[in-house]
C-alpha positions as CSV (number, residue, x, y, z in Angstrom):
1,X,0.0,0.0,0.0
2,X,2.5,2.4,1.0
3,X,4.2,1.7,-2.5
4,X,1.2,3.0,-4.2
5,X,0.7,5.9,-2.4
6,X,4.3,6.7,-2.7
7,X,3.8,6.5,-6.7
8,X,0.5,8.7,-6.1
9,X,2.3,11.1,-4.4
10,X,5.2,11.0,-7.3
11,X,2.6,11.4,-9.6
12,X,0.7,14.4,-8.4
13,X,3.7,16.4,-7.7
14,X,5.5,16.0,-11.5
15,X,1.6,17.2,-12.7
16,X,2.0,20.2,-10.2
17,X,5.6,20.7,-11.4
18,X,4.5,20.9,-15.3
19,X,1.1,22.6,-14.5
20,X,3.7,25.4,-13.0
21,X,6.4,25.6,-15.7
22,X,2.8,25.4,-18.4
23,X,2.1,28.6,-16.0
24,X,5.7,29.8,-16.3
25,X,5.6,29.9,-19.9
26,X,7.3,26.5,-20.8
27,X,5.9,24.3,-22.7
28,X,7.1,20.7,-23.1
29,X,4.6,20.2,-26.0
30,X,7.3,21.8,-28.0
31,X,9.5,18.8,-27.5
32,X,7.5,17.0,-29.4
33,X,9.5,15.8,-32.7
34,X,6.7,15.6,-35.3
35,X,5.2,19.1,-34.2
36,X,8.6,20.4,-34.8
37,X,8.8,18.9,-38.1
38,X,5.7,20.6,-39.3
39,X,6.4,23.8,-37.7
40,X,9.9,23.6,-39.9
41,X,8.2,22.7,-43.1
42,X,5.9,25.6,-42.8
43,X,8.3,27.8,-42.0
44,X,10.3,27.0,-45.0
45,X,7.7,27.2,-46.8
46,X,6.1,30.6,-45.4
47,X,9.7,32.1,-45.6
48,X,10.5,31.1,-48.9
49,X,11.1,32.9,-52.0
50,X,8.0,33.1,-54.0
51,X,9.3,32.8,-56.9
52,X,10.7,29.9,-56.5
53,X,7.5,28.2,-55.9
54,X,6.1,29.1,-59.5
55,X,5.0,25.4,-61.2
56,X,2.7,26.3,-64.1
57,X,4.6,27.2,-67.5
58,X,2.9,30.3,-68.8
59,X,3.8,31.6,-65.5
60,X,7.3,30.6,-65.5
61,X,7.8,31.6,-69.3
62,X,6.4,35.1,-68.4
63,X,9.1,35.5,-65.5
64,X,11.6,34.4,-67.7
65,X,10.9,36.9,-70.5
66,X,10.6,39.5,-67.8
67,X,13.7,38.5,-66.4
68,X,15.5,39.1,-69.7
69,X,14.5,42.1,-70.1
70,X,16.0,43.1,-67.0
71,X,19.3,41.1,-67.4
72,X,20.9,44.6,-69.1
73,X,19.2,47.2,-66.4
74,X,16.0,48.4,-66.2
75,X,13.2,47.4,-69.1
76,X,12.9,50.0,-71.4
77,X,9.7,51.9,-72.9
78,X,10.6,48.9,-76.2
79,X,10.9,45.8,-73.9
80,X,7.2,46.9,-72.2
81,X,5.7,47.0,-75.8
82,X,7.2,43.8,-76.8
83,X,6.5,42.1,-73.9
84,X,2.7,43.1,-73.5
85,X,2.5,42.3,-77.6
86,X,4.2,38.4,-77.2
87,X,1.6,38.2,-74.0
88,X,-1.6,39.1,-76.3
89,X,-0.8,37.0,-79.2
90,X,1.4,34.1,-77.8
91,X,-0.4,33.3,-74.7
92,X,-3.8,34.6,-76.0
93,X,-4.2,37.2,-73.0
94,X,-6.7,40.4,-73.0
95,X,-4.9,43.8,-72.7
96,X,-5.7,43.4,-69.0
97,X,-4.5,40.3,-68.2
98,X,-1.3,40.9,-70.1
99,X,-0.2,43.5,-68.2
100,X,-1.3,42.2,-64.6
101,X,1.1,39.9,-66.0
102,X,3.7,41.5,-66.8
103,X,3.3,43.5,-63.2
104,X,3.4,40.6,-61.6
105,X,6.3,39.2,-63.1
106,X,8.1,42.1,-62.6
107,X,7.4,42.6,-59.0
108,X,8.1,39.2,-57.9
109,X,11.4,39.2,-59.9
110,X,12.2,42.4,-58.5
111,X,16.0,43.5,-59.1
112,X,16.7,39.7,-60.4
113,X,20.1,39.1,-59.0
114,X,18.9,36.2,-57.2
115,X,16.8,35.2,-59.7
116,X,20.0,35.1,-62.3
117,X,22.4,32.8,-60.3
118,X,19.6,30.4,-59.5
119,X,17.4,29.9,-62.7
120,X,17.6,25.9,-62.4
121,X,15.9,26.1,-58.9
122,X,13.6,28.6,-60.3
123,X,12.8,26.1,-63.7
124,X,12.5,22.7,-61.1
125,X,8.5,22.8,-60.4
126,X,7.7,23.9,-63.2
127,X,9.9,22.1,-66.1
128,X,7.9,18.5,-65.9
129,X,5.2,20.7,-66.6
130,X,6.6,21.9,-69.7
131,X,6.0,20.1,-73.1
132,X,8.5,19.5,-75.4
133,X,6.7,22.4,-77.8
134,X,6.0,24.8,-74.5
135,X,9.9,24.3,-73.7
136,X,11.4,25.4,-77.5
137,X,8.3,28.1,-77.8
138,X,9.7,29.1,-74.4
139,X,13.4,29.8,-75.7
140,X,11.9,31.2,-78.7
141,X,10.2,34.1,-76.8
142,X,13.1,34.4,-74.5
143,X,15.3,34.7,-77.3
144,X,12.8,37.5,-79.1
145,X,13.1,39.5,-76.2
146,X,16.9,38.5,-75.7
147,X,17.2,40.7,-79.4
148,X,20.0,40.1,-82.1
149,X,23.0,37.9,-80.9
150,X,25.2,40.6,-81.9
151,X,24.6,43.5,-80.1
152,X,23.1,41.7,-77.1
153,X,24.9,42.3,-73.5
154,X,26.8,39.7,-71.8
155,X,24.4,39.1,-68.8
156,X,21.6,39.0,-71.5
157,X,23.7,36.5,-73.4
158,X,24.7,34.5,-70.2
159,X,21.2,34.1,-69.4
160,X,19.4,33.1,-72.4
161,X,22.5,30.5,-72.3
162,X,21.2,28.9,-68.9
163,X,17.9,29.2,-70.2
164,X,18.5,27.3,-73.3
165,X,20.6,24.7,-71.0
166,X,17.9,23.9,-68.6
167,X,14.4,24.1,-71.0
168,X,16.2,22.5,-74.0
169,X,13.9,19.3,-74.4
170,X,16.1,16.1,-73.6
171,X,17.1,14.2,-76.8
172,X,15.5,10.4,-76.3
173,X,17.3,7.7,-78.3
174,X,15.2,6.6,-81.4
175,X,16.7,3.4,-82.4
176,X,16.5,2.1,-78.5
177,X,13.8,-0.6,-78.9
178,X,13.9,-0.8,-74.8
C-alpha cells in the first residue's frame, strides 16, 4: 500500500511541477518531434522565396521573358511593348491580363540578381510541366526579347545561355527498342 501511495504522491507532484512551468511559460509540447517537423516545413515554406515556388509554364515563361529584359538594367519603354504584344498573341491574353502579367512578373522578380544565379531552382517545379513544344516556344520568346545575338549584353547572353541549357527538351534515343 505504502508503494502505491508513494507512486500517487510521485505522480501528483510532477503534474503540479509541469502545470507550474505550463504557468511559467514553458511548454514541453514543444518537444515533441513531429510538431517540430511541421512547424519547420511551414516555415520553410512561409519564408521562402515566392518565386521559387512558381510550377505552371505560362507563368514561369512570363518571369523568364521578364527576367530578360532586366538582365541589361531596367526594361525600357521597347521591352514593355514587346512584352505586352508576345503576351496578347502568344499566350492569347486580353490587354488586361497581359499587363497584370507583366506586373506581376516584374514585382516578384524584383531586381533579379537572385533570380539570375539560380534559374535551375527557379525552372525545377515547373519544367515537368513543360512540353516539349512549350519548352522550344519558351526559348523562342526568351530569345525575341533577348534581341539580335550581336549587339546583345553579356548578362543577356549568359542568361538566355542557362535558359537554353535547362528548357532544351532532352534528346530520347530513337533506335533504343527498350
Amino acid at each position: 500500500m505504502h508503494i502505491v501511495l508513494a507512486l500517487l504522491g510521485s505522480i501528483a507532484t510532477i503534474l503540479m511541477i509541469l502545470s507550474r512551468l505550463a504557468d511559467a511559460g514553458i511548454d514541453l509540447g514543444g518537444l515533441n518531434p513531429f510538431l517540430w517537423n511541421r512547424r519547420r516545413k511551414w516555415r520553410k515554406k512561409y519564408d521562402g522565396n515566392p518565386l521559387f515556388k512558381i510550377d505552371t509554364p505560362l507563368d514561369a515563361t512570363a518571369i523568364l521573358m521578364v527576367a530578360t529584359a532586366k538582365a541589361d538594367g531596367d526594361m525600357s519603354r521597347e521591352d514593355k511593348t514587346l512584352l505586352l504584344n508576345l503576351f496578347e498573341t502568344k499566350f492569347n491574353l486580353s490587354k488586361k491580363d497581359a499587363a497584370g502579367l507583366m506586373i506581376s512578373s516584374a514585382h516578384l522578380l524584383g531586381n533579379g540578381k537572385e533570380f539570375t544565379k539560380n534559374v535551375k531552382s527557379f525552372l525545377e517545379p515547373s519544367k515537368a510541366s513543360f512540353s516539349d513544344i512549350q519548352a522550344n516556344s519558351a526559348i523562342e520568346l526568351v530569345s525575341t526579347i533577348a534581341g539580335d545575338p550581336s549587339s546583345m549584353h553579356e548578362n543577356v547572353q549568359a542568361f538566355l545561355q542557362h535558359v537554353q541549357q535547362e528548357l532544351t527538351p532532352e534528346i530520347k534515343d530513337q533506335n533504343k527498342t527498350w
